[in-house]
N, C-alpha and C positions, 0 to 999 in steps of 0.2 A: 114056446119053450119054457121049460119050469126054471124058476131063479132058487139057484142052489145057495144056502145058506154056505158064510163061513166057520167052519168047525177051528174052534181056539182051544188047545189046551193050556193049563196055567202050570208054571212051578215059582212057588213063593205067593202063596198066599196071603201076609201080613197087613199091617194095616193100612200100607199107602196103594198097595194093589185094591184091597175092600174098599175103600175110603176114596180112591179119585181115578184109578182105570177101570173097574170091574162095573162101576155106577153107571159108564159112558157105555159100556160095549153091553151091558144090559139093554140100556135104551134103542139101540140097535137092532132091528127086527132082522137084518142080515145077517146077524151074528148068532154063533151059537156054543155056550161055553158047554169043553166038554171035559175031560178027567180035570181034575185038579190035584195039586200033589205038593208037602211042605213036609220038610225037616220038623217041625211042630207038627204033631199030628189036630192038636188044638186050634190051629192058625185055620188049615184046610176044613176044619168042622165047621167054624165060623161063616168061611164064606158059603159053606155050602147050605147052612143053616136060610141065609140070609139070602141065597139068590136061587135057593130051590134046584142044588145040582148036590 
């Protein structure tokens, strides 16, 4: 049987999400970040930037 990843979407992207949950659930091969979405359109660039979503 195939191990189905977990699909996360984010809202609030800023920098304690960037900066100390998005690090962890990167690391995470089960995980898998999917939309992400913030009131700052700039906030959402960043992490998207940074974590290649």
């Amino acid at each position: 049987m195939a191990k189905s990843k977990i699909r996360i979407a984010l809202i609030g992207c800023g920098g304690n999400m960037r900066g100390a949950h998005v690090p962890r659930l990167h690391e995470d091969a089960k995980v898998e970040l999917v939309p992400v979405m913030d009131t700052e359109e700039t906030q959402a660039r960043l992490l998207m930037v940074r974590y290649g979503k």
